[in-house]
N, C-alpha and C positions, 0 to 999 in steps of 0.2 A: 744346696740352697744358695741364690743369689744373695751376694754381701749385700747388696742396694736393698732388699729387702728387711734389711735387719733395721731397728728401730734404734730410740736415742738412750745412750749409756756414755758414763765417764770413767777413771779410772780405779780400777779393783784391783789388787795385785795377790789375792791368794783365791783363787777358784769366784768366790763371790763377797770379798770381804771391803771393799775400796770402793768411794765414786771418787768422781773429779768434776768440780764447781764448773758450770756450764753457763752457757747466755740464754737468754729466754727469746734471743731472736729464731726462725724457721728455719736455720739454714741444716742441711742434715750432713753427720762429720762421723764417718768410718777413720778413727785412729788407731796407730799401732805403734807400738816403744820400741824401738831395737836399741838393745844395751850394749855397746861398743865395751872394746877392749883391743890390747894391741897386736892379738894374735890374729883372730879374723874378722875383727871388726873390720878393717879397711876392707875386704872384700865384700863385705857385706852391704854394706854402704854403696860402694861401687854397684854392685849388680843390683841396690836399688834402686840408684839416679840414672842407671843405666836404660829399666824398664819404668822409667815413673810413668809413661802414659798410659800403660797396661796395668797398673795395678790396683789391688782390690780395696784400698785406703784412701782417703784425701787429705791426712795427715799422719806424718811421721814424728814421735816425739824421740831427739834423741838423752840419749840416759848413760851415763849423767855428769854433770858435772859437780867440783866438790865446791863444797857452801863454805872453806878456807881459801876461796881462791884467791887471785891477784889477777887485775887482768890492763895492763898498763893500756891507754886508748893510744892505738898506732903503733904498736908495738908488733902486731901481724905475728902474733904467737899464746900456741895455749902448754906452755912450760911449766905455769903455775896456777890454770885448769886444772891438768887434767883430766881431760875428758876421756881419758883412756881409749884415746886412736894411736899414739904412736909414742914413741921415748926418747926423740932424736929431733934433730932440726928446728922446724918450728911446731913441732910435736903433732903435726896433723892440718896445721889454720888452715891452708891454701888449698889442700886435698876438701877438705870437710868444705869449705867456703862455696869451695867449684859445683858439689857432691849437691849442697843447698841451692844453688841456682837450678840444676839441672833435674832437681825433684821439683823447682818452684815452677820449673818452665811445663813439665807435664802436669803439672795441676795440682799436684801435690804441696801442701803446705808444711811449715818444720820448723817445731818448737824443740826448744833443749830444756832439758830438765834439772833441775837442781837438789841432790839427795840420794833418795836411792839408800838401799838397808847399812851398804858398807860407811854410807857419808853420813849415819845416823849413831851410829855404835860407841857408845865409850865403853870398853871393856868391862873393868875392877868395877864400875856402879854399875851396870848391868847385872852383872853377877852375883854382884850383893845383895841389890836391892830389887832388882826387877824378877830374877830367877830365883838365888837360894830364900831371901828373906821368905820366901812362902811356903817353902818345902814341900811342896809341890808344882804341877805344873804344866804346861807344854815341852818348855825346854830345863825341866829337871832331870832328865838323862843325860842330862850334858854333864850334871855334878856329880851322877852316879859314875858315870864310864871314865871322866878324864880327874876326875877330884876325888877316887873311891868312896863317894857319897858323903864327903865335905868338904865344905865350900873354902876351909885355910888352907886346903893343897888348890887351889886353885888358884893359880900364881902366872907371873909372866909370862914363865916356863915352858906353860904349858897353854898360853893366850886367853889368860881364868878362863880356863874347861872351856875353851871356842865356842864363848857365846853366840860370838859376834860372826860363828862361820856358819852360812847362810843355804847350805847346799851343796853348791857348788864344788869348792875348793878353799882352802882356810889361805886366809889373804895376811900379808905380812902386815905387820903393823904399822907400817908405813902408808899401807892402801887406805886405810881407815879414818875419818876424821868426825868432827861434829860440828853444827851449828854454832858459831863463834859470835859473841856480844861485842861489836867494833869500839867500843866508849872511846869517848875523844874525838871522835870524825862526824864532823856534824850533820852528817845523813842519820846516820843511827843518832846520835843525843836528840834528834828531833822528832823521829819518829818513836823513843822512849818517854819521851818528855809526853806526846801525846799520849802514850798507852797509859803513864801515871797518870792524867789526869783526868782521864776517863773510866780508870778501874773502879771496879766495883764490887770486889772479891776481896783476901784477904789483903792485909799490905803488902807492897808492891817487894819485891827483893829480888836482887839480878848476880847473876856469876860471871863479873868479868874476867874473874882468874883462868878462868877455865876455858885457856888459850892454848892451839897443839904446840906439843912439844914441850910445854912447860910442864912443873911439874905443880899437883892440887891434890889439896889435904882433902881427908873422906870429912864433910861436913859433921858427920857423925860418932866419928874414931880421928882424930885428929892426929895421934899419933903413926895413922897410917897416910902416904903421900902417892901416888902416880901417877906418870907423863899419860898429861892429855896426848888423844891421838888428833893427827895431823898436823898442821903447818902454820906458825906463827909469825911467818913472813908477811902478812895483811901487815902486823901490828908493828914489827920493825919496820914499814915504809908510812904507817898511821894511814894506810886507807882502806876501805871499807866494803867486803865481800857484795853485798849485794848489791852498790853501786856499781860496781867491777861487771856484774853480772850481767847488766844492760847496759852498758860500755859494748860488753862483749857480744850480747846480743846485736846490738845495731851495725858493728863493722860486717859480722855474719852474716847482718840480714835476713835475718831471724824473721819469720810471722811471728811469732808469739815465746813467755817461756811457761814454766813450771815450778812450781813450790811443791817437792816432797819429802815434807817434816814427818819423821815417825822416831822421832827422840822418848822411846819409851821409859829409860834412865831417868829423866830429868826431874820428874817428879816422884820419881819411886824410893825416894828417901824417910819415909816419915818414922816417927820413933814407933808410933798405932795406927789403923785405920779405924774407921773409914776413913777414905781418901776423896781430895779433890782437888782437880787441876789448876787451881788459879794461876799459880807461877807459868806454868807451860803457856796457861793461854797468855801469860802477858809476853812472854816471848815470844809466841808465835806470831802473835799479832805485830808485835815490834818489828819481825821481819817482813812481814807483808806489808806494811804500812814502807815501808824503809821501798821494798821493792815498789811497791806502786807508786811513791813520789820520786822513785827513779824513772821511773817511764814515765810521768808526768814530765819532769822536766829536759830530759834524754830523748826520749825514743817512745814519741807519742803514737805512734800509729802500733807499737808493739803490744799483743794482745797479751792476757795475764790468768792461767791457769790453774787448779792446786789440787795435788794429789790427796784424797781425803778418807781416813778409816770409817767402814760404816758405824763404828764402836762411836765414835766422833759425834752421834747426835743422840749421844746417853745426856739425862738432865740426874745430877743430885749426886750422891756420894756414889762409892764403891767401894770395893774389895781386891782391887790389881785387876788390870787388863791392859788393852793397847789405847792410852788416851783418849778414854772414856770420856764424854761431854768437850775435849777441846775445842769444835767446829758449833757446837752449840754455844757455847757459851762466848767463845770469839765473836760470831755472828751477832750477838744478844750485847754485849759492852760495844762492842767497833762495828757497826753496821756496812759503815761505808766499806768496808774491805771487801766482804763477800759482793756488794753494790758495783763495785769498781771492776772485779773480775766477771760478773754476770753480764756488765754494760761492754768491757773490752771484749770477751771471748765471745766473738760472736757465730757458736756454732751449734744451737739447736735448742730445743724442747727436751725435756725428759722427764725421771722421775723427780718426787719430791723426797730430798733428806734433810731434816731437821729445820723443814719450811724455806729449803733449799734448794730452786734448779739444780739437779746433778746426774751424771751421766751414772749408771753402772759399767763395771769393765770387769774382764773376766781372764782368766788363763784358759785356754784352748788344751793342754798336756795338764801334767804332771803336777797338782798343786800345790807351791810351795811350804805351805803350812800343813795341820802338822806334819811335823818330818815323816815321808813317805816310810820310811824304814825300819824306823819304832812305833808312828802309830798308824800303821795301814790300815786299821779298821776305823778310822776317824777321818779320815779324805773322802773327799767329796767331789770325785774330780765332774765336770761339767760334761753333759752327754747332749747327744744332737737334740732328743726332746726337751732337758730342759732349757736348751738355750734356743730353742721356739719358743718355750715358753715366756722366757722372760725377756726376747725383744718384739713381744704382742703389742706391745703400750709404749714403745718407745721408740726414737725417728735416729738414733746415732749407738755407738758402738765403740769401747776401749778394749785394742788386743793386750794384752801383756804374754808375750812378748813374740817378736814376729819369727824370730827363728827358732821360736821354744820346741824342743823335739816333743812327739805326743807321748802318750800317758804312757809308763814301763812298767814291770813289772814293783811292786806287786799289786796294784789296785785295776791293774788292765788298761786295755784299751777297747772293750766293746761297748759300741756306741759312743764313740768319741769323734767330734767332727775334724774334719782331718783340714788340713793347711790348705791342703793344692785341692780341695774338690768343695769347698762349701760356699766360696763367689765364681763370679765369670772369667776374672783375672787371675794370677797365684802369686805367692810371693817365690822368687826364684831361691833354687838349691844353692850353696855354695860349698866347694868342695869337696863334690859325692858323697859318701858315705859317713866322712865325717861331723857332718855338719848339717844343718837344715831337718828333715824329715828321719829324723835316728828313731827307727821302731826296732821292735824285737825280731821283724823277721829277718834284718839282718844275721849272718850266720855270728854264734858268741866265740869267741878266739879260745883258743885250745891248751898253748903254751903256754907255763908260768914263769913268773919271775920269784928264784929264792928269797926270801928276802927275811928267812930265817934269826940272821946274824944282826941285821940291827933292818930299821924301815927308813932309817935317812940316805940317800943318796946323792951325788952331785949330779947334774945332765950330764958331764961330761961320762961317771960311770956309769950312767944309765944307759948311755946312747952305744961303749964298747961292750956292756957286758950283753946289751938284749938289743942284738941289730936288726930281729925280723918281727917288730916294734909292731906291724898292721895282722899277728897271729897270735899276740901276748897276752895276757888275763891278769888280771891281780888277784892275790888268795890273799892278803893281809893289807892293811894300811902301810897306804907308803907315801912321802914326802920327797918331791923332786925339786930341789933351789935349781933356780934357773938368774943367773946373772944379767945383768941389765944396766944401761946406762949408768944411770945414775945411781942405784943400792948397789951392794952384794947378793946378796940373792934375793930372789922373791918364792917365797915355797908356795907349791902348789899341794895343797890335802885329799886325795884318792881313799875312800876307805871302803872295806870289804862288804859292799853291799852289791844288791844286784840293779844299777846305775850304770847302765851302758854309757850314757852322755857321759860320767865322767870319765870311764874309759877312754870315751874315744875324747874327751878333751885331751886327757894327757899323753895320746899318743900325736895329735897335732901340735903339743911343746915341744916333745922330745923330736918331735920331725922340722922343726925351725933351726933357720941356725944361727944359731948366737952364739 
């Protein structure tokens, strides 16, 4: 199926769970995310700027950067980005910079994103309130497997039962950050000062403490305290993430960026339900608002995007979910925000969410929610007929994500549209077998590693004790630290499941050489 024939959607990041706020101009917009990191993102990137006139997209968003960032103007460095391209030098600027011209020159447009699930995650309130408080769940096997089915062994220790680990690999706590309230920088006191005085929900109440690396009491156990995650170097220099943000956009040379809030912590504190978000939206909005009069007054021509949960356009109370009514209720107090991204992003028609131009976006593999592993009878992953079905009525298209391997075992892959054969163009391979197109008919490796005696290893013993690394299998959970500039290690989490991709991730760390 030609991509040009695919109609208009915005971003969804679990199978069919996500839009992203769109324009209501005609113009018709195939985008797709590629999520950098420092292993092969740089390749990745490269072999996309390489083929941008051939490919099957007109825009790339890349993903992501962290919402603690710092981004000094003229400083020709993302050190304190982030953006997870590189951990050296000027940590990626000039590669990424180049990488943006040469997709902008083949037609391709390239927005960066801001979020993404690891820049959303506070640990300890996660766990408490978003997961155990219900006793039940999506991610209550987290409490059962790493907490033996309570929530007070759920400790540092242990990353409280890895809420926060996404799939993939369980990310240090260093990778992790959240949404930071900048107070005292008067981009944010002004675009606060607005959201107070237009609210219209409960009283207005803000957490400025809850800055990385410091440490914050449980609002609700006071005698309990824990270091926010990420980086409170904004707040020692007193400047302000999201102006940083279009600072950094504009030396890039950005088309456009992104907002993706999925702070599902943030209001999952209440003593009872039912629940509702006012706080969130006032946050949320504080930062769009913040964002938008930074490109008002910055980097006018830069367009303004936001990644958005369809949960998003619930109206009235609840019982726990993923920011149920935020996007409705934003839209309803602050009008101009969703107005301002509809009137900048000027890329198409589509459906309607919560009386909202928005795009749907889809995962082409393996759906991240629920966990493929424990509940494979609950995925839903996307098959060629229904994604005829649902680009009938729509002029644009959100991939997530471009080098996402297709669907593994166990929900299958029949009837799954595949990367290289559903437009005219493809997104190219990188890496052979490691990387790009990981299906099961690769052959599964044979040899194992013991790992009887404990599951922690360094790279260094990983790389003498198991040299024929591309024939290896895992039978247990194993944790490989891998050293890096700047931390001591950063563990990478592999567990005994049948997940090829993380196999073969961690035989592309252990084949780097650090």
């Amino acid at each position: 199926m030609s991509i040009t024939n695919m109609p208009a959607i915005i971003l969804l990041t679990v199978s069919i769970s996500h839009f992203t706020i769109l324009s209501v101009a005609a113009q018709k917009v195939i985008a797709g995310a590629l999520h950098l990191n420092p292993i092969d993102g740089p390749a990745k990137l490269e072999s996309l700027a390489a083929e941008a006139p051939t490919l099957p997209i007109t825009r790339l968003v890349l993903s992501f950067v962290r919402p603690d960032m710092v981004y000094i103007p003229g400083s020709a460095s993302l050190k304190y980005s982030d953006l997870g391209y590189s951990r050296s030098g000027d940590f990626g600027f000039a590669a990424v910079k180049t990488a943006i011209s040469r997709l902008q020159s083949g037609g391709v447009q390239v927005f960066l994103s801001m979020g993404g699930l690891s820049n959303n995650c506070y640990p300890y309130l996660s766990m408490k309130y978003s997961v155990a408080y219900f006793g039940s769940g999506a991610d209550y096997w987290k409490i059962a497997k790493y907490g033996a089915g309570s929530p007070y062994k759920c400790t540092a220790s242990n990353m409280w039962c890895q809420v926060c680990d996404f799939g993939k690999y369980m990310y240090n706590f260093a990778d992790l950050s959240v949404f930071p309230e900048p107070n005292g920088t008067n981009t944010w006191d002004t675009a606060r000062a607005k959201v107070m005085k237009l609210a219209k929900g409960a009283p207005v109440e803000w957490n400025p403490l809850i800055v990385g690396g410091y440490e914050y009491a449980d609002p609700h156990d006071p005698s309990i305290a824990t270091t926010v995650p990420g980086s409170g170097y904004w707040k020692v220099l007193k400047r302000d993430p999201y102006t940083d943000f279009i600072h950094l956009a504009k030396e890039l040379k950005l088309d456009g960026v992104d907002l993706n809030y999925n702070e599902i912590w943030h209001e999952a504190v209440p003593p009872k339900g039912p629940f509702k978000l006012d706080q969130t939206v006032y946050k949320y909005s504080a930062i769009a608002l913040d964002i938008m009069h930074a490109i008002q007054e910055i980097y006018p021509s830069c367009r303004f995007s936001a990644t958005v949960d369809a949960k998003g356009a619930w109206q009235g109370t609840f019982w726990g979910g993923s920011l149920k009514g935020l996007w409705y209720y934003s839209n309803l107090w602050y009008p101009e925000i969703i107005q301002f991204m509809t009137n900048s992003e000027l890329n198409g028609g589509g459906s309607q969410f919560a009386n909202i131009e928005a795009r749907l976006g889809f995962q082409v593999g393996q759906p991240s929610l629920p966990d493929p592993t424990v509940y494979a009878q609950h995925q839903l992953p996307l098959t060629a007929s229904a994604l005829f079905l649902l680009t009938q009525s729509s002029s644009s298209a959100f991939i997530w994500e471009l080098f996402k391997p297709k669907n593994e075992l166990p929900t299958g892959i029949s009837g799954q549209p595949n990367n290289s054969s559903r437009c005219r163009g493809s997104i190219p391979e990188v890496g052979g077998e490691l990387t790009g197109n990981m299906s099961p008919n690769i052959p599964l490796p044979t040899n194992t590693i013991n790992t009887s005696q404990t599951n922690i290893t360094t790279l260094n013993t990983f790389m003498t004790t198991n040299r024929n690394l591309k024939t290896t299998a895992f039978t247990e959970d194993v944790i490989i630290t891998m050293p890096t500039a700047s931390e001591p290690t950063v563990p990478y989490f592999f567990s005994n499941v049948t997940d090829h991709f993380d196999k073969r991730l961690a035989i592309i760390i252990a084949n780097q050489n650090y």
